[in-house]
Legacy VTK file of the C-alpha trace (Angstrom):
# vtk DataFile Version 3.0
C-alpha trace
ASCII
DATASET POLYDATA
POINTS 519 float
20.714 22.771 -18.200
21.359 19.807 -21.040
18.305 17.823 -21.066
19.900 14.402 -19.736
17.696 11.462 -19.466
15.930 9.884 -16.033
15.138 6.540 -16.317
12.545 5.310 -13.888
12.415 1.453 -13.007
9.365 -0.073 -12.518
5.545 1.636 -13.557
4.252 0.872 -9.799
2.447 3.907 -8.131
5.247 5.459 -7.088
7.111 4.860 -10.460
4.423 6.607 -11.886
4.280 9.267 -9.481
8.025 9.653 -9.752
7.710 9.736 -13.606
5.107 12.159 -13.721
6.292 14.556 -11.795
9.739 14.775 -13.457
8.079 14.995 -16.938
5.740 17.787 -15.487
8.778 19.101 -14.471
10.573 19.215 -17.828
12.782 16.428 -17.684
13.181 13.823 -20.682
12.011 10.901 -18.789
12.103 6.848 -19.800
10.241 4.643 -17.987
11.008 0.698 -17.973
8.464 -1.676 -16.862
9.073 -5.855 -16.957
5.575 -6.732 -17.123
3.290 -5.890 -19.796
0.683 -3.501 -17.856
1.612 -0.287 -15.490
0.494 -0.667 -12.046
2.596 -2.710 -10.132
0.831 -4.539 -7.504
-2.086 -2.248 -8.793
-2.976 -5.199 -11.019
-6.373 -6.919 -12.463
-6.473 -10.901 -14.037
-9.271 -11.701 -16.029
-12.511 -13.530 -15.069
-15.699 -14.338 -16.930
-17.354 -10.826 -15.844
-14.371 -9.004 -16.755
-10.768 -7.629 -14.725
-10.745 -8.096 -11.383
-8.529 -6.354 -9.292
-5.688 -8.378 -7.289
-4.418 -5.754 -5.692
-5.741 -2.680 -3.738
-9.877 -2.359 -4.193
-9.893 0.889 -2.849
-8.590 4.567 -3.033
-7.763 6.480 0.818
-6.280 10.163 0.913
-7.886 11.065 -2.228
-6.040 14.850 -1.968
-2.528 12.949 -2.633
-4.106 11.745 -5.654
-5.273 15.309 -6.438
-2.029 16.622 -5.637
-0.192 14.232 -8.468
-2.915 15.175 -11.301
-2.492 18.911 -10.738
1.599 18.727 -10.898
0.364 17.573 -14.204
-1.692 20.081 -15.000
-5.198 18.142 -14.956
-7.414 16.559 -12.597
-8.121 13.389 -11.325
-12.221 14.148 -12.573
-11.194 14.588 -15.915
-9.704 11.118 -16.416
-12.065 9.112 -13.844
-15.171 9.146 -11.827
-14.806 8.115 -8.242
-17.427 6.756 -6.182
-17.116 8.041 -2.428
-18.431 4.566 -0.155
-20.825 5.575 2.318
-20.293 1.953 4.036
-16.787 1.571 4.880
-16.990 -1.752 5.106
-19.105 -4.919 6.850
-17.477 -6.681 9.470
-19.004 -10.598 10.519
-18.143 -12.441 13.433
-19.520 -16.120 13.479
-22.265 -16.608 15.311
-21.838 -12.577 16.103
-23.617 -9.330 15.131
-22.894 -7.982 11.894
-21.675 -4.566 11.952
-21.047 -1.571 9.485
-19.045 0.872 9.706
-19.263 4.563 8.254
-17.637 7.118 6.469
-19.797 9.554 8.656
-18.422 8.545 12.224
-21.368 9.324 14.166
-23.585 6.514 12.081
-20.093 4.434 13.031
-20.852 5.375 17.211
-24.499 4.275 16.380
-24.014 0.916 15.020
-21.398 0.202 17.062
-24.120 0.686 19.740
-26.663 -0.999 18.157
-23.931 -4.043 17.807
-22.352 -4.264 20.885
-24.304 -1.534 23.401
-23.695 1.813 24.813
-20.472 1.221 26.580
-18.434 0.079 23.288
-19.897 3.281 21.579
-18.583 5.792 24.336
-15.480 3.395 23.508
-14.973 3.969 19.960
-15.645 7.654 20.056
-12.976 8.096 21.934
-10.888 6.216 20.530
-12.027 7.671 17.043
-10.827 11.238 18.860
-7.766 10.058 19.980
-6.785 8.617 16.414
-7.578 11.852 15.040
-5.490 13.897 16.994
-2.957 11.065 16.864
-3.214 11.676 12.604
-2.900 15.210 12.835
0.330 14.831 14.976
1.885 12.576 12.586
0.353 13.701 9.267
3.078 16.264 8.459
6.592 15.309 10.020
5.930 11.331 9.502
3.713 10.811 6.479
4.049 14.440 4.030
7.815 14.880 5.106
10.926 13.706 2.692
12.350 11.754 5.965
10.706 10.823 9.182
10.848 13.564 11.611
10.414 11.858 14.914
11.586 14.815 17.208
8.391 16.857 15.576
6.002 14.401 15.419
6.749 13.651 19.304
6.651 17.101 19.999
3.385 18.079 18.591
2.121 15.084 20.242
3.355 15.712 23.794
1.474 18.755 23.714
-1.943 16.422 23.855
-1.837 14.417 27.227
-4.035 11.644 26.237
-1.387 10.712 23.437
1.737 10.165 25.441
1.039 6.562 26.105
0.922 5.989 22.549
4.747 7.190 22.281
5.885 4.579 25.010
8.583 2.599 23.464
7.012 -1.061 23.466
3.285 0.040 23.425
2.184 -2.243 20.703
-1.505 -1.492 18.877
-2.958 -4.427 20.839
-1.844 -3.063 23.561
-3.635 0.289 23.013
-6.750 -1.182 21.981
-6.877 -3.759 25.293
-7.073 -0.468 27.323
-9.158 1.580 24.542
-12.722 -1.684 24.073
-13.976 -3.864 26.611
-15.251 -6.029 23.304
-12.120 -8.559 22.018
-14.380 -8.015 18.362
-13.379 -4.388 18.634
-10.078 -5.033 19.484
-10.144 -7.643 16.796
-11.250 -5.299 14.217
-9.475 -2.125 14.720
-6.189 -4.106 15.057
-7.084 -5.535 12.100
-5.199 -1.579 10.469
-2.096 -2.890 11.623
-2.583 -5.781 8.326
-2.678 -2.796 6.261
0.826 -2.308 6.564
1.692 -5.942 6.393
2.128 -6.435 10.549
0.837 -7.883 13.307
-0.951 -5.875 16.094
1.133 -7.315 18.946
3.778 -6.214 17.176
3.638 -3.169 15.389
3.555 0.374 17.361
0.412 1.995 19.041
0.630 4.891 16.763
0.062 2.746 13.780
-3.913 3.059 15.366
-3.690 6.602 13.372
-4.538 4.181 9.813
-7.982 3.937 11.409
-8.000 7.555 10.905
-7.208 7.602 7.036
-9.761 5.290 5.839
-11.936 7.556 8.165
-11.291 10.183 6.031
-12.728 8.847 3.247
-12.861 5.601 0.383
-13.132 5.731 -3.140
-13.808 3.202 -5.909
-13.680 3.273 -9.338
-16.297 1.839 -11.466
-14.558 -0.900 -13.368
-12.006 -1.502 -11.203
-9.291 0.407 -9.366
-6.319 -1.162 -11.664
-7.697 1.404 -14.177
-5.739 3.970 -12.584
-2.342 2.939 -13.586
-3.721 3.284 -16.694
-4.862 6.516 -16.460
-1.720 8.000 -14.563
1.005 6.215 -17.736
-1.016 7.902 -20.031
-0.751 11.359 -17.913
2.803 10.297 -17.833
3.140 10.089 -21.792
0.965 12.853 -22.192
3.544 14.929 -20.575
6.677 13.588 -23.265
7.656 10.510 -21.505
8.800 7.483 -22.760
7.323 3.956 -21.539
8.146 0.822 -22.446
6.563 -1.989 -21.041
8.004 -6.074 -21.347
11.628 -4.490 -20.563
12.937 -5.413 -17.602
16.390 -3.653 -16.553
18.776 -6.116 -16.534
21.801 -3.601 -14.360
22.170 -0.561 -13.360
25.985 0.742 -14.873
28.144 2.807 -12.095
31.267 4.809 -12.943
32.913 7.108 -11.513
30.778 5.634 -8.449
27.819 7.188 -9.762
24.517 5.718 -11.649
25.737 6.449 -15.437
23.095 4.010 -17.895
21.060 1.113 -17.217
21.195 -2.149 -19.025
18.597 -3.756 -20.889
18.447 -7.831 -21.368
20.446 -7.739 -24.787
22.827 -5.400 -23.408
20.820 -2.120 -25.149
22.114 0.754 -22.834
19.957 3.713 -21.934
22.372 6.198 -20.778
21.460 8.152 -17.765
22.526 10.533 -14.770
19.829 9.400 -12.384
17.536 6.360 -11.855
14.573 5.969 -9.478
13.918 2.316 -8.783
10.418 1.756 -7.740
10.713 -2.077 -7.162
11.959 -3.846 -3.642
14.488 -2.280 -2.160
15.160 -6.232 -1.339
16.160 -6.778 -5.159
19.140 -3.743 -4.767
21.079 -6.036 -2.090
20.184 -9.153 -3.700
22.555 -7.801 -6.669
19.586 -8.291 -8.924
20.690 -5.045 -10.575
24.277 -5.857 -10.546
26.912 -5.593 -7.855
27.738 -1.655 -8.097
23.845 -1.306 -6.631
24.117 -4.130 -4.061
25.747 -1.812 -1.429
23.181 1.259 -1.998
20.938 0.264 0.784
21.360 -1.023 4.409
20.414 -4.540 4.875
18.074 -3.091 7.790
16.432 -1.224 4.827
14.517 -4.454 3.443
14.662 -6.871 6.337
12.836 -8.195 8.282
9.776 -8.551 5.970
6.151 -7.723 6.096
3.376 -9.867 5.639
2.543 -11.961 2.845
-0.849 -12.799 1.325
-2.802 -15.170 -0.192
-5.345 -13.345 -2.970
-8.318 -15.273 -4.657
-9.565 -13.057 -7.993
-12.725 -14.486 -9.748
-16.417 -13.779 -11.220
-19.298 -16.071 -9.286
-22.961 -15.301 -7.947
-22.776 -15.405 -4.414
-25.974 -16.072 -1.864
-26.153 -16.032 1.798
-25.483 -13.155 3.674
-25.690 -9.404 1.883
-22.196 -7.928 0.729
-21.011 -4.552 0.519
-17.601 -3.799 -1.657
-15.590 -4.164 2.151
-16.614 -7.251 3.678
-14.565 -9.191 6.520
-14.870 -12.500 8.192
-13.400 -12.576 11.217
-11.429 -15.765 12.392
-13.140 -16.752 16.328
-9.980 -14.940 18.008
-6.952 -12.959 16.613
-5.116 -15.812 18.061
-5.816 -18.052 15.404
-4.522 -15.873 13.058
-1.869 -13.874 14.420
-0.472 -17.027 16.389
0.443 -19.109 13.421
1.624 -15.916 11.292
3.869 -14.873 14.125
5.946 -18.168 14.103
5.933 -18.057 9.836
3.004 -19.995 9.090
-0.369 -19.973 7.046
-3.535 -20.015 9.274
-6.134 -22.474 9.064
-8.428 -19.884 10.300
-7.891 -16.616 9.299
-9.757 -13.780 8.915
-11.203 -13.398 5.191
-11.613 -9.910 3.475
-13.548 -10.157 0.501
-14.180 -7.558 -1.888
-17.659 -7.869 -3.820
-16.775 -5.468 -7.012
-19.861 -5.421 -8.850
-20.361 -1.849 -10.242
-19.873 -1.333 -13.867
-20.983 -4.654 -14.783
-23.508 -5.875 -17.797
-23.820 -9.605 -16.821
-26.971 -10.416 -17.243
-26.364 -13.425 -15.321
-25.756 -11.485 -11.694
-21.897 -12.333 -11.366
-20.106 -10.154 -9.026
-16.061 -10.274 -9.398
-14.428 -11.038 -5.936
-11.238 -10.616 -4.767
-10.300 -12.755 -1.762
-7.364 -11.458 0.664
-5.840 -13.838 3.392
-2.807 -12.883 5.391
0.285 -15.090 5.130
3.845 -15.242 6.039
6.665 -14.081 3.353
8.804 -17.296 2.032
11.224 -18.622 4.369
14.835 -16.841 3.579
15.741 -19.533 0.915
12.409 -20.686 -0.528
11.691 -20.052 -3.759
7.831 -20.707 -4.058
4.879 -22.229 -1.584
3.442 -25.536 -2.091
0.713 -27.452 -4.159
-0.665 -28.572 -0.807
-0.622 -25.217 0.814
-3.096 -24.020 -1.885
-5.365 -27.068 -1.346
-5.527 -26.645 2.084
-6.333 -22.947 1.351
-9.049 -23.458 -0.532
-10.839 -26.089 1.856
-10.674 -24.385 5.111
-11.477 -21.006 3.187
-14.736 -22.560 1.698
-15.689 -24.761 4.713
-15.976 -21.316 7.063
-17.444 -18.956 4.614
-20.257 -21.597 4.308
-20.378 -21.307 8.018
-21.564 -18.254 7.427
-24.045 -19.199 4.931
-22.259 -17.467 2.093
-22.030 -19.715 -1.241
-20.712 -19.046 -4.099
-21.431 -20.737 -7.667
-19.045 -21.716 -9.562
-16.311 -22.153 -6.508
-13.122 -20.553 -7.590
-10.325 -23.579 -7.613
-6.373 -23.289 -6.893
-6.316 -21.871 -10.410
-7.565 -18.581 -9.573
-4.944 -18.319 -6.128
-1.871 -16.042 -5.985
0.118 -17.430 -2.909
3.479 -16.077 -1.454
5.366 -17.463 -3.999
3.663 -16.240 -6.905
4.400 -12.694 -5.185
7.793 -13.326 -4.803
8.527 -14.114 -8.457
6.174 -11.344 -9.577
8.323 -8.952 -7.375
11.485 -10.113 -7.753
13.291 -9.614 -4.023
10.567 -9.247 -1.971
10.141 -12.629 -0.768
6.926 -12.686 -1.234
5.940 -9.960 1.223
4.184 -7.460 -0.741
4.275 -4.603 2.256
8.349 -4.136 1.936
9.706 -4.143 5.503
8.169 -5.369 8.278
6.300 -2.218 10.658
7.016 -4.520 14.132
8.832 -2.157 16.614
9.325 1.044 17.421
11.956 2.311 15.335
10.728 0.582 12.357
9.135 4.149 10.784
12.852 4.999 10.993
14.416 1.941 9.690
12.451 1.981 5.988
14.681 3.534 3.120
13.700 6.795 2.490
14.639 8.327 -1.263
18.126 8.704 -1.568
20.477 5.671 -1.566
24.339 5.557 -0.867
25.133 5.649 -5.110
24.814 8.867 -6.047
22.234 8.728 -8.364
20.071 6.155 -7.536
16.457 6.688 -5.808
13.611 4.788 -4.371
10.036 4.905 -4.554
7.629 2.383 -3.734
5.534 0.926 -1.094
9.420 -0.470 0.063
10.690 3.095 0.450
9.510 6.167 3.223
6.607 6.846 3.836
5.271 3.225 3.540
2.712 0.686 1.772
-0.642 1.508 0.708
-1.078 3.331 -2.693
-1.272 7.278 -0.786
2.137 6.355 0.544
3.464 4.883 -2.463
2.357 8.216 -4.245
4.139 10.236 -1.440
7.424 8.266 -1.956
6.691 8.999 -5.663
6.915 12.658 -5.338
9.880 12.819 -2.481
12.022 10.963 -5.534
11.151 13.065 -7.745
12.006 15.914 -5.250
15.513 14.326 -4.564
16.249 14.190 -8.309
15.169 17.951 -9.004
17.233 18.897 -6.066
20.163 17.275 -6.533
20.031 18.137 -10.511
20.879 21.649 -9.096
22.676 20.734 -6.695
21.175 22.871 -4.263
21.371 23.254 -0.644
18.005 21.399 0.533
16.720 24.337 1.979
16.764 26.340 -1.575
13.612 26.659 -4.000
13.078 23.723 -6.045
11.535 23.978 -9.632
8.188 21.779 -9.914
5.358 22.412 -12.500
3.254 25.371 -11.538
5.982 27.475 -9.986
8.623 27.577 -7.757
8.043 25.284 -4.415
10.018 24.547 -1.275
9.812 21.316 0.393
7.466 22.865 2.925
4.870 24.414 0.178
4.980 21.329 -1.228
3.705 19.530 2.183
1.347 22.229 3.014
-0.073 22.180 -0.271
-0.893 18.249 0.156
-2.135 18.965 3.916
-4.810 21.360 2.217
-6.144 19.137 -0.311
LINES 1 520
519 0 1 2 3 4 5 6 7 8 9 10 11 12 13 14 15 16 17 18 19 20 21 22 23 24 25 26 27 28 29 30 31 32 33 34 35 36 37 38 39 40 41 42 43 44 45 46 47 48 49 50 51 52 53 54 55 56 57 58 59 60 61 62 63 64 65 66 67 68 69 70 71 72 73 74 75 76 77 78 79 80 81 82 83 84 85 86 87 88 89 90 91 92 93 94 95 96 97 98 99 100 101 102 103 104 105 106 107 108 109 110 111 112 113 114 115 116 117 118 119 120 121 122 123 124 125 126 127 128 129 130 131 132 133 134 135 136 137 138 139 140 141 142 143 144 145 146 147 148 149 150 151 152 153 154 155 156 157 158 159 160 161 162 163 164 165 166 167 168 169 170 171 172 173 174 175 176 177 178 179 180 181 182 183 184 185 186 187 188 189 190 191 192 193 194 195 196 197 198 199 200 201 202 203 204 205 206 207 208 209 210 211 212 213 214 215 216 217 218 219 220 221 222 223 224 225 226 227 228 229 230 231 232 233 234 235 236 237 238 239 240 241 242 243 244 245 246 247 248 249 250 251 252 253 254 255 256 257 258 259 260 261 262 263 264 265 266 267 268 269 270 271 272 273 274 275 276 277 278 279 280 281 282 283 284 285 286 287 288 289 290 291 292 293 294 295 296 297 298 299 300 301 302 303 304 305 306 307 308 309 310 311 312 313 314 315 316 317 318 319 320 321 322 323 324 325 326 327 328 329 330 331 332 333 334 335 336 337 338 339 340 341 342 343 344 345 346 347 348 349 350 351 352 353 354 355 356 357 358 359 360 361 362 363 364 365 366 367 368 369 370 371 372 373 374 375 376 377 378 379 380 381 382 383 384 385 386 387 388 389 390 391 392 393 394 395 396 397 398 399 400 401 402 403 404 405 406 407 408 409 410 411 412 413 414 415 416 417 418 419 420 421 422 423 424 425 426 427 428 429 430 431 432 433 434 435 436 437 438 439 440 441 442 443 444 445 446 447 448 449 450 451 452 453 454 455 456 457 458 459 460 461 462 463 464 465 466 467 468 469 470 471 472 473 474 475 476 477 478 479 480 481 482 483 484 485 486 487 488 489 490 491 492 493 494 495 496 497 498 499 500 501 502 503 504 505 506 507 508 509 510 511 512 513 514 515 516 517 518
């Protein structure tokens, strides 16, 4: 078979992912970035102790990771050391206990106890058994498969009684957690998963309590910062023979013969190709940002509604007050004051605050930790372009006048200056609106509404926290490798059931899945 070039769009996760796999896989693979680092929303800005991640802190379902570095033929120890958290995270309510949770669930049922008293730690464990079953139901047909399998996921649920409420149409996480803790701060907390995705917990489906279940499983940092693994996985990806270039944007994607044939760079340089994966929003397809042949590859239901916004602080500063771990949250006095305003497309004054105290790895004599901030927001408004000057202000106020509340204090106090709001997400990911989840997860069907790899123009691919199986850098990784999957397959154009060729031998779809379920 001629060796005819892939171009990949966009050096996100799943770009990566995408792009590694294909190279691993033989292909001659060029991979166009805009910006002028890999990583996507996997990103770092500078601060006077050094990068600071504004994006994920954290690394869940470590085996998908392992899964990606041996299609490469390495592993992820020889590129980076991980450092397994023992503390999950700390959790503070105002004038409340403060509570820790564990990687070992047992010393979670304990200090839940401790916290909140016998009764609420009966609660949680079995809860924490439910959502474990719940995972194992749903690992393989929702989260490891190509496409949502709902009739096997349901299936292999139903065969566990004390999981069929969770599969009532309209039985929203909130819901589920009402009946599950007597507490509201437990029902505050663990609905706090359903953010994860970019929802709201009255909104988004019971089932979506199974996210508990993969942090569970295990967290991982990476001394320096997590943004260092987009690093690490483009040079795995040039190790292998590919191509990236970084500051070039694709300007259109060329169709004929109703199929993807080049891409356009600004300039009008072509890169001829028989298949693109796009690992950017799915949003910026319909939005014609990549010319009108790709504006009818996706469903509109395939990018709207939208998810959550945020509103990310990244700076260096000593802090005082109460002690930190890496996962800290403040919790607003009810979900209401959150969810309330966020449901009708506003800010909160009073939301909850996750704030990530990064200090491994650091020579500052002078004690500063870097933080990263996180507040939940609403996307733009259909129309907006950007959020406000007073929006920020007002940020920064109310967000400084609670933590000290708490007694927490930080010196020097970060200023607008350091703030990524809605806006600045939207322009950084062009199409997205500023919601950096992809679609919204609020109802039932919504697993089945995302985009999964293949698009209508024969092709073109996704991958992406916008695409199947979802947000969250495991999932982008996932989407990564069903792309890549797609492409292979329909390079031979194959019946799906038939062998596919992948580094290390010949897998089916299944091997593949079962290999990832091992790990």
């Amino acid at each position: 078979m001629a060796r005819e070039k892939i171009v990949v769009i966009g050096a996100g996760i799943g770009g990566l992912a995408a792009a590694i796999r294909l190279a691993a896989a033989g292909m001659d693979i060029t991979l166009c970035e805009a910006h002028a680092t890999p990583g996507g929303k996997l990103r770092a800005l500078p601060s006077a102790a050094g990068p600071v991640d504004a994006g994920p802190t954290v690394l869940t379902l470590r085996g998908v990771f392992d899964d990606l570095f041996a299609a490469a033929g390495t592993t992820l120890e020889q590129h980076l050391a991980l450092r397994p958290l023992t503390c999950l995270a700390r959790h503070w309510w105002q004038d409340g206990p403060q509570l820790d949770l564990f990687a070992d669930p047992e010393a979670s049922a304990d200090a839940i106890g401790q916290a909140f008293g016998a009764r609420a730690s009966a609660e949680f464990r079995r809860f924490d058994a439910r959502m474990a079953r719940l995972y194992a139901a749903f690992e393989g047909p929702m989260m490891l498969a190509q496409q949502p399998q709902l009739s096997r996921a349901t299936a292999t649920a139903l065969r566990d009684p004390a999981l069929w409420p969770l599969l009532l149409p309209g039985r929203s996480l909130a819901g589920l957690l009402r009946a599950q803790f007597t507490d509201p701060r437990l029902r505050q907390l663990f609905g706090r998963y359903s953010t994860y995705v970019g929802g709201i917990p009255a909104r988004v489906p019971a089932v979506l309590g199974l996210i508990w279940r993969a942090e569970a499983a295990g967290v991982w940092t990476i001394p320096g910062g997590l943004h260092r693994l987009a690093g690490v996985l483009a040079g795995v990806f040039e190790g292998l023979g590919g191509t990236l270039r970084l500051n070039t944007p694709v300007q259109r994607i060329e169709v004929q013969s109703s199929r993807v044939a080049a891409v356009i760079l600004p300039g009008g340089a072509r890169i001829g190709c028989a298949q693109v994966v796009f690992n950017g929003d799915p949003g910026a397809l319909s939005a014609g940002l990549l010319g009108a042949p790709a504006q009818a590859a996706l469903p509109a239901s395939a990018h709207a509604p939208r998810s959550l916004s945020a509103r990310v602080w990244t700076f260096a500063a000593r802090a005082s007050g109460p002690p930190l771990q890496h996962h800290n949250l403040f919790f607003a006095r009810a979900e209401g004051e959150e969810f309330t305003p966020l449901a009708q497309g506003r800010s909160p004054d009073q939301p909850t605050i996750y704030i990530c105290a990064d200090g491994q790895g650091l020579a500052d004599p002078g004690g500063l930790t870097r933080f990263q901030f996180i507040l939940n927001a609403p996307p733009l408004r259909p129309g907006a372009e950007t959020t406000s000057d007073h929006e920020a202000q007002s940020c920064l106020t109310n967000t400084f006048a609670r933590l000290d509340r708490f007694g927490l204090r930080l010196d020097p106090q970060p200023g607008v200056e350091n703030l990524t709001l809605p806006g600045d997400f939207a322009a950084l990911f062009p199409g997205s609106g500023g919601a950096i989840y992809g679609r919204s997860p609020h109802g039932t069907m919504a697993p089945f509404l995302r985009p999964t790899a293949r698009t209508r123009l024969p092709g073109l691919y996704l991958a992406g926290g916008g695409a199947h199986p979802g947000a969250g850098l495991p999932m982008a990784a996932l989407s990564g490798r069903n792309a890549a999957a797609a492409v292979l397959e329909d390079r031979i154009s194959a019946p799906r059931s038939r062998p596919m060729a992948m580094p290390g031998g010949i897998w089916t779809r299944s091997a593949i899945a079962g290999r990832a379920r091992s790990r």
